[in-house]
VOSETI-554334 format. One record per residue (C-alpha): x, z, y; residue in three letters; residue number from 1. Coordinates in steps of 0.1 Angstrom, whole numbers, plus 5000, padded with zeros to 4 digits. Last residue first. Layout:
X | Z | Y | rest | nr
X | Z | Y | ALA | NUM
...
***
This chain:
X | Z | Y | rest | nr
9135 | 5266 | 6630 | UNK | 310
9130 | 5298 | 6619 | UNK | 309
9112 | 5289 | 6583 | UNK | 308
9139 | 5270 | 6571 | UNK | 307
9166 | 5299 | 6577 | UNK | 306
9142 | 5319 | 6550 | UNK | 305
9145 | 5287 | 6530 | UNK | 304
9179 | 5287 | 6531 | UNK | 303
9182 | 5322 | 6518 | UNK | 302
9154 | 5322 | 6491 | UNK | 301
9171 | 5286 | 6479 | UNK | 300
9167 | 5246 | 6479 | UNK | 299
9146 | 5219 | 6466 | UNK | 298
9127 | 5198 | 6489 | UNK | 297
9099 | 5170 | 6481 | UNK | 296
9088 | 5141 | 6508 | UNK | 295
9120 | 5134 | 6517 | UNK | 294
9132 | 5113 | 6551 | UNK | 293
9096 | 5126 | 6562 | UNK | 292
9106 | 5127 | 6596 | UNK | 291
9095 | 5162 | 6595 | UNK | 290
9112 | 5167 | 6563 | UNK | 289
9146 | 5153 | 6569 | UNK | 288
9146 | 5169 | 6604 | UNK | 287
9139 | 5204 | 6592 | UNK | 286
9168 | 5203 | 6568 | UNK | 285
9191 | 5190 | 6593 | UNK | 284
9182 | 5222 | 6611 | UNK | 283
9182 | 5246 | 6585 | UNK | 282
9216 | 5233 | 6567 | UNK | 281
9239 | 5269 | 6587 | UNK | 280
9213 | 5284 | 6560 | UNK | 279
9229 | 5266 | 6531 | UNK | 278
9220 | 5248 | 6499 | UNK | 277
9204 | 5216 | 6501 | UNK | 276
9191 | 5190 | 6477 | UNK | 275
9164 | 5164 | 6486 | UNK | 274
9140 | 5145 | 6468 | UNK | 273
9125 | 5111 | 6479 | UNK | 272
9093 | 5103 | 6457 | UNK | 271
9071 | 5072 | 6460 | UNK | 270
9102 | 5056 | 6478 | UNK | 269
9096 | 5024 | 6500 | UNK | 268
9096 | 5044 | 6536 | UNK | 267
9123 | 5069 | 6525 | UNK | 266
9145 | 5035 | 6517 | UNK | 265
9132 | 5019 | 6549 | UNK | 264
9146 | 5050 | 6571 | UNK | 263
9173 | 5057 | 6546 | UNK | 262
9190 | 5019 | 6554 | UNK | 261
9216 | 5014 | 6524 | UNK | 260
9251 | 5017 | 6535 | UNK | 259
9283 | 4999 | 6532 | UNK | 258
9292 | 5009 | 6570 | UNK | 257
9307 | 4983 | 6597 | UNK | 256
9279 | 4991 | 6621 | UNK | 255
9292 | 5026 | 6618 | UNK | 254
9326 | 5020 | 6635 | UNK | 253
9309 | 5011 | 6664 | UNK | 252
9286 | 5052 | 6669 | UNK | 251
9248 | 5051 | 6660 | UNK | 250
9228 | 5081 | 6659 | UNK | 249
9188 | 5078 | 6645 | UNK | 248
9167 | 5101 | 6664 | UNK | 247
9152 | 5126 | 6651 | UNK | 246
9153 | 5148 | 6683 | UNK | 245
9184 | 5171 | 6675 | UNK | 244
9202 | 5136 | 6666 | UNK | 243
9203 | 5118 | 6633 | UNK | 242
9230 | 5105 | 6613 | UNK | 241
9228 | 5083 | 6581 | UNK | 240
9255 | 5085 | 6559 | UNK | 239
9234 | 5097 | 6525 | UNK | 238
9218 | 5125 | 6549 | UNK | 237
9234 | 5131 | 6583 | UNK | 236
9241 | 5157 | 6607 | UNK | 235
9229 | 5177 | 6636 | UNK | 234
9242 | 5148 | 6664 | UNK | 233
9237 | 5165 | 6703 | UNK | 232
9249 | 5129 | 6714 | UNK | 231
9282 | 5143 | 6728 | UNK | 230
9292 | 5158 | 6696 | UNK | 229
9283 | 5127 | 6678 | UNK | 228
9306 | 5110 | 6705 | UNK | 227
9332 | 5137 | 6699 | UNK | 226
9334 | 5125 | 6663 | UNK | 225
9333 | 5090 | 6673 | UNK | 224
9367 | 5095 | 6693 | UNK | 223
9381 | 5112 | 6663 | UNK | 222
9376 | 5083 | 6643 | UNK | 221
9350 | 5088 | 6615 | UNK | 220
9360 | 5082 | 6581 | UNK | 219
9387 | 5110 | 6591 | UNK | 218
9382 | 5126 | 6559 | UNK | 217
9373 | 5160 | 6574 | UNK | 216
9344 | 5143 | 6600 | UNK | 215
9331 | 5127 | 6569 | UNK | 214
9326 | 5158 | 6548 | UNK | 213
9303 | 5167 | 6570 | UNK | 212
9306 | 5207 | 6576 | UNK | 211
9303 | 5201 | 6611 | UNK | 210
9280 | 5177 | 6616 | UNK | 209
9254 | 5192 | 6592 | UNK | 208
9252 | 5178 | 6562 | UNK | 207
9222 | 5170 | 6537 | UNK | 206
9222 | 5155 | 6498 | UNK | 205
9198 | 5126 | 6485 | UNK | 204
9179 | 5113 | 6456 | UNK | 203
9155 | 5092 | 6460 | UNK | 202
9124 | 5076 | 6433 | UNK | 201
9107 | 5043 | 6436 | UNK | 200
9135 | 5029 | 6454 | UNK | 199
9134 | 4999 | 6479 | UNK | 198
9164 | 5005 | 6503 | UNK | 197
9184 | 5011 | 6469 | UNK | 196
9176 | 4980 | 6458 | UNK | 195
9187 | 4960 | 6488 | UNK | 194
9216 | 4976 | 6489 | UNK | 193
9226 | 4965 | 6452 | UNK | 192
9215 | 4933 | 6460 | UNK | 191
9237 | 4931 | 6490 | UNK | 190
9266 | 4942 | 6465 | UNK | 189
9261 | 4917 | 6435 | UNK | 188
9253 | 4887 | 6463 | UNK | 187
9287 | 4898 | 6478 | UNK | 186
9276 | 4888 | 6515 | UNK | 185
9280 | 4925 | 6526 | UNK | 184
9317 | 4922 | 6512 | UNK | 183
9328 | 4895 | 6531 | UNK | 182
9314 | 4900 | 6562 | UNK | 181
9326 | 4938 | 6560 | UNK | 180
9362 | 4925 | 6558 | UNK | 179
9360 | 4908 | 6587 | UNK | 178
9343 | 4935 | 6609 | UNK | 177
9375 | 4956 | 6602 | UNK | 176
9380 | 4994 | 6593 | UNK | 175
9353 | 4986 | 6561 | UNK | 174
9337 | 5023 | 6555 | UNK | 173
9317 | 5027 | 6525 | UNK | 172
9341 | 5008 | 6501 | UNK | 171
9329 | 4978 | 6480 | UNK | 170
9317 | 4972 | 6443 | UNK | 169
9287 | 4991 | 6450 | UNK | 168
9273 | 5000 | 6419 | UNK | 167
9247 | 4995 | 6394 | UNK | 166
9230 | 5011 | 6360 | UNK | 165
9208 | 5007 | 6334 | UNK | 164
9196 | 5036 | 6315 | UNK | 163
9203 | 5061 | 6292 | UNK | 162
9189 | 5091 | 6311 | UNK | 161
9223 | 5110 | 6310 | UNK | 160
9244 | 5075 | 6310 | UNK | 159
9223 | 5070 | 6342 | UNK | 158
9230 | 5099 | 6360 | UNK | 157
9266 | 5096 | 6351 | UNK | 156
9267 | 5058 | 6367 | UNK | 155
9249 | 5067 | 6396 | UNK | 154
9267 | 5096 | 6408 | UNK | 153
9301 | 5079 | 6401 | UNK | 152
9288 | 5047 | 6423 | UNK | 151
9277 | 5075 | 6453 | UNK | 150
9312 | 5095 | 6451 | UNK | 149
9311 | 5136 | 6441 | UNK | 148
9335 | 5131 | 6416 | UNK | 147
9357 | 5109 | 6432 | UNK | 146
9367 | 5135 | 6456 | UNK | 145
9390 | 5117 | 6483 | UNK | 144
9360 | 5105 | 6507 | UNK | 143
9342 | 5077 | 6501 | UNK | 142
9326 | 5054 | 6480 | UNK | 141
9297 | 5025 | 6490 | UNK | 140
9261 | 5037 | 6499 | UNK | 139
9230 | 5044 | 6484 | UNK | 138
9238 | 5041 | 6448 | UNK | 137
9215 | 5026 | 6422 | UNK | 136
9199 | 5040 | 6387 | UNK | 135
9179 | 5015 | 6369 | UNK | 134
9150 | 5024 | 6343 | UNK | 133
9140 | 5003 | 6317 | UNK | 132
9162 | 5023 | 6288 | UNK | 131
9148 | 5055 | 6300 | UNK | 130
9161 | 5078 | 6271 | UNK | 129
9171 | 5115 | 6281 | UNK | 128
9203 | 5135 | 6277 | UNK | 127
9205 | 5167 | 6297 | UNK | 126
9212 | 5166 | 6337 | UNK | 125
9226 | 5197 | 6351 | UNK | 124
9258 | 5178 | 6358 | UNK | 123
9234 | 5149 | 6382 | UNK | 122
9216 | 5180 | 6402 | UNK | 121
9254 | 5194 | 6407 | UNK | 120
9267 | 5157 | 6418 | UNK | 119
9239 | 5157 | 6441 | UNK | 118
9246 | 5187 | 6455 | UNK | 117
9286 | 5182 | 6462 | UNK | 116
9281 | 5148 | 6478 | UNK | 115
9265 | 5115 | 6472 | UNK | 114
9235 | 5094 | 6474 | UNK | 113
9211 | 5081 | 6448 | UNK | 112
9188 | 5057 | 6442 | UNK | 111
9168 | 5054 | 6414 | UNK | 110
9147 | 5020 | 6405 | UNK | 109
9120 | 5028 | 6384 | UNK | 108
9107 | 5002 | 6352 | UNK | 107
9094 | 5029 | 6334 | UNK | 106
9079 | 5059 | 6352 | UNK | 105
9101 | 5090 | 6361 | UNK | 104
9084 | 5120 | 6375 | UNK | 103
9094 | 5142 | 6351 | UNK | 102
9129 | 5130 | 6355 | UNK | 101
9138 | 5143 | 6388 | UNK | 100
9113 | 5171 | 6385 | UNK | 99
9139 | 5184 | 6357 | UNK | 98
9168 | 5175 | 6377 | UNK | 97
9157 | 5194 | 6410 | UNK | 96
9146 | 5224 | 6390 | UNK | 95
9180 | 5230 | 6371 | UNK | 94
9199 | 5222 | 6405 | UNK | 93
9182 | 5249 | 6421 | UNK | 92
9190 | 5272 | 6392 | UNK | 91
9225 | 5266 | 6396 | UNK | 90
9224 | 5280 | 6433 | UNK | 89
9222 | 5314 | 6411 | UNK | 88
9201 | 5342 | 6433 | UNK | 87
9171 | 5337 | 6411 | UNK | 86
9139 | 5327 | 6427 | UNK | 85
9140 | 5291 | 6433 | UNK | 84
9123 | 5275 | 6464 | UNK | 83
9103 | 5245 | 6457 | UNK | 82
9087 | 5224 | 6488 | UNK | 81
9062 | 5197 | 6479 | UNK | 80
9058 | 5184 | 6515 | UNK | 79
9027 | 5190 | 6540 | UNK | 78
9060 | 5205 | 6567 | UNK | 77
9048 | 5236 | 6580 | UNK | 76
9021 | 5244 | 6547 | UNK | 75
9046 | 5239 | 6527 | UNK | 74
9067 | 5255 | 6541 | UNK | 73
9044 | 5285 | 6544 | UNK | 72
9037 | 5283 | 6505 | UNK | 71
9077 | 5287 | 6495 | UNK | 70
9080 | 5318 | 6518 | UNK | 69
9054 | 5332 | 6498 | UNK | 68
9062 | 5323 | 6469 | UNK | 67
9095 | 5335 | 6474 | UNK | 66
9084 | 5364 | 6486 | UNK | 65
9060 | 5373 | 6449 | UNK | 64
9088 | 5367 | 6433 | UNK | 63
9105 | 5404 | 6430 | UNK | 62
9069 | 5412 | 6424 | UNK | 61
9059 | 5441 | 6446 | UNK | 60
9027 | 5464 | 6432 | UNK | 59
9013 | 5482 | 6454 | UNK | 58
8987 | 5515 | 6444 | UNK | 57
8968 | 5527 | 6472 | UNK | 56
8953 | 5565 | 6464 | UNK | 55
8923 | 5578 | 6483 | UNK | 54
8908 | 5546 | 6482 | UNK | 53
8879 | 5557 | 6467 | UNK | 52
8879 | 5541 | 6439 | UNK | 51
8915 | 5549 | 6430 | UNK | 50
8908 | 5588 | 6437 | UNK | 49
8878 | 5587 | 6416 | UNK | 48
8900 | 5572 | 6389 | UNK | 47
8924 | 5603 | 6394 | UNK | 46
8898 | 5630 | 6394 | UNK | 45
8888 | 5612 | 6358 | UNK | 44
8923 | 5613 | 6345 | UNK | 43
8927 | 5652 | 6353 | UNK | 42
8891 | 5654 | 6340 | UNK | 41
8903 | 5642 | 6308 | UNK | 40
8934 | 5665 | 6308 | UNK | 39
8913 | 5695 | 6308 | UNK | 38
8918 | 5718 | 6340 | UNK | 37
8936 | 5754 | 6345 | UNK | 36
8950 | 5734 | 6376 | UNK | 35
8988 | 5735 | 6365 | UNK | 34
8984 | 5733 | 6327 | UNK | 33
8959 | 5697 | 6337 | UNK | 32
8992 | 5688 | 6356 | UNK | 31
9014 | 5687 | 6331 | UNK | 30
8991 | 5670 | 6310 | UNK | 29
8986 | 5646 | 6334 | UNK | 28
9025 | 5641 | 6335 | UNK | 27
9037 | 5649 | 6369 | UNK | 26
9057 | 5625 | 6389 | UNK | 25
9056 | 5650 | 6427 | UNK | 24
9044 | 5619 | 6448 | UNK | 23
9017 | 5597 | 6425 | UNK | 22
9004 | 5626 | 6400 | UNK | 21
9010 | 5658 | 6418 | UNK | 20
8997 | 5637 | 6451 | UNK | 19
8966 | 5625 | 6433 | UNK | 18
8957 | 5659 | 6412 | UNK | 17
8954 | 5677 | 6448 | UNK | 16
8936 | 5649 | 6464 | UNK | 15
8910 | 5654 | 6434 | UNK | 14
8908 | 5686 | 6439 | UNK | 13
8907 | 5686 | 6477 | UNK | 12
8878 | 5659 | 6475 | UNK | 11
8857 | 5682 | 6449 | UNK | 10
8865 | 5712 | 6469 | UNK | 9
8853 | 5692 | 6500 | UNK | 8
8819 | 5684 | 6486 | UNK | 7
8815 | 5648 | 6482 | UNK | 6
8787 | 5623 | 6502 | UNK | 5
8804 | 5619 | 6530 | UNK | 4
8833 | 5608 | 6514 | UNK | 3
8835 | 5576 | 6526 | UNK | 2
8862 | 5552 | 6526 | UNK | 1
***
């Protein structure tokens, strides 16, 4: 700023109008009766002031933060990150579906995985018509909420977008090696698998360890759980657990799991999204995208925020 150039009664008149103006919410009219000045030079003074930088006006866009935060994940991870404005977790589900099905081509294969926020992205749905589309779960049921299972998620997603559909015939947890053999060498169910390790498009959930649903339905014996606990596990995504390095977690029982691999499914798919909702979800979250599990997150101001300090 210079003001070099201004005589100092111009500069205190025109500092004079600004703070009348800006701090004490005169009108200009107001202010021209105040100064014994016309009203057009009150607007003039203030201009000056503008140009001179004697007045900084800021203008803060209730989404100008989210933008923000949304560009500097992006920028972290190099994924297509979308944070939602509005407080309602709805609203994250909205976008997810939507992007869902823009980027659907004919002849994709869907795979989907279970859980509360996959179910949500799946209710948001509206009714669509890809009749040479498949929709495929990720994993056999379980858990005691069939609303939320993989073969329910599939099936309603693809009577929204009118396409074909499959399931997993089986449970995802066999309690005996012998009755895994039998049902991972259904040809319906292996093909099923199969599929959803080769997607063109993913749609998957997060946990964290101690929110998993698993742990509560005692799919895990209580002797795994303290392994997982022992191995420093964070949580899994669609059954598949990972440590604090990345590193895929293995316990006995999960060798006889109805599951589709996510490391060659996230491998295969053109677009793997993923739905999470939850600050205590940052670390998980941060996993799935630097492993590139997904490629494309949808999630919340608060979660992201969380995102951000990891």
């Amino acid at each position: 700023m210079d003001f070099s150039n201004l005589p100092n009664e111009m500069l205190e008149r025109m500092l004079a109008v600004a703070r009348l103006y800006y701090l004490e919410k005169m009108s200009q009219q107001a202010i021209s009766e105040k100064l014994n000045i016309s009203r057009s030079w009150v607007s003039k003074l203030l201009t000056r002031a503008e140009e001179l930088g004697m007045v900084r006006i800021e203008i803060v866009s209730p989404f100008e933060e989210t933008r923000t935060v949304e560009q500097l994940l992006k920028e972290k991870y190099k994924a297509d990150i979308h944070v939602t404005t509005h407080s309602s977790d709805m609203d994250v589900f909205t976008a997810a579906i939507g992007f869902l099905t823009a980027q659907l081509r004919p002849y994709d294969v869907v795979a989907v995985g279970a859980g509360t926020s996959v179910s949500r992205v799946i209710s948001m749905s509206g009714s669509y018509l890809f009749p040479d589309v498949t929709v495929v779960p990720m994993a056999g049921n379980y858990g005691t909420n069939a609303a939320v299972y993989p073969n329910y998620n599939a099936v309603r997603l693809a009577e929204n977008l009118h396409s074909k559909v499959r399931v997993i015939d089986a449970p995802a947890v066999c309690r005996t090696q012998e009755e895994y053999d039998v049902l991972i060498n259904n040809p319906e169910t292996r093909q099923t698998l199969q599929m959803a390790e080769h997607p063109d498009i993913m749609l998957v959930g997060m946990n964290t360890r101690e929110w998993s649903s698993k742990s509560r339905y005692a799919i895990i014996p209580p002797q795994e759980t303290e392994l997982l606990v022992d191995r420093k596990t964070i949580g899994d995504v669609t059954l598949n657990y990972f440590d604090e390095k990345g590193q895929t977690v293995t316990t006995p029982s999960m060798s006889r799991w109805m599951r589709a691999d996510l490391l060659q499914a996230s491998r295969h798919a053109r677009t793997s999204i993923g739905v999470a909702i939850g600050a205590q979800k940052a670390n998980i979250i941060h996993l799935a995208l630097s492993r590139r599990l997904i490629n494309t997150l949808f999630t919340n101001q608060e979660t992201a925020q969380a995102l951000l300090k990891v």
